[in-house]
N, C-alpha and C positions, 0 to 999 in steps of 0.2 A: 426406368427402374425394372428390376426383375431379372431375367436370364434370357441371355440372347444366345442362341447357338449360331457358332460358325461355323462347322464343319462337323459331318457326321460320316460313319462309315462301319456297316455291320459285315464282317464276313463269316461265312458258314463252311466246314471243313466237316466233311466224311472223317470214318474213322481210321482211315490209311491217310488221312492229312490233305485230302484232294479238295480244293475250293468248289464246293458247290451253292456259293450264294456271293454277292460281291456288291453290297447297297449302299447308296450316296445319299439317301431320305430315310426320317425317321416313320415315314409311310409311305406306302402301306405295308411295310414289313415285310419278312417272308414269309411265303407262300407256300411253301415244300413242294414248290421246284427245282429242278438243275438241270439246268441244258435244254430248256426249253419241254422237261416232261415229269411228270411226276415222281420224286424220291420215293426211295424203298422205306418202309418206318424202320427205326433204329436209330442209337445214336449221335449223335455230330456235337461239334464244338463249337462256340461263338467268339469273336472276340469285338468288341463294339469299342469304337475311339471315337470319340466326343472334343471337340472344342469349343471353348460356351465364353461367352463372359457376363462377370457379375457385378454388381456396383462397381463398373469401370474396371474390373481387372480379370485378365484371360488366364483361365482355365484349363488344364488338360487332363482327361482322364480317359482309364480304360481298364473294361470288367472283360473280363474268360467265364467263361464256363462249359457247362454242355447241358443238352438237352434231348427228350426223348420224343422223337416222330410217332406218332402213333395212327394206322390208318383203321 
């Protein structure tokens, strides 16, 4: 019973559209890293796709938005 997730996948894009995050776990999230160094604050875009199932039947979903880096 309850929610099983199958498949997760957050990516994070700069505001010229450049991936700088690329996550297959719903933790530990991002970090405001890219490329191995700390982002600039300002802000980027998310788009998170989710496959879940629920009382036996599979799920697909996925949220955009954006968000603000603040250091």
């Amino acid at each position: 019973p309850g929610i099983v997730v199958r498949s997760f996948r957050m990516q994070v894009l700069d505001r010229w559209g450049s991936m700088v995050a690329d996550i297959h776990s719903m933790e530990p999230g991002w970090d405001g890293q890219t490329h191995g160094r700390t982002a600039p604050p300002g802000t980027y875009i998310y788009r998170i796709v989710v496959d879940y199932e629920e009382e036996g039947i599979l799920q697909h979903k996925e949220f955009t938005g954006d968000l603000t880096l603040l250091r």
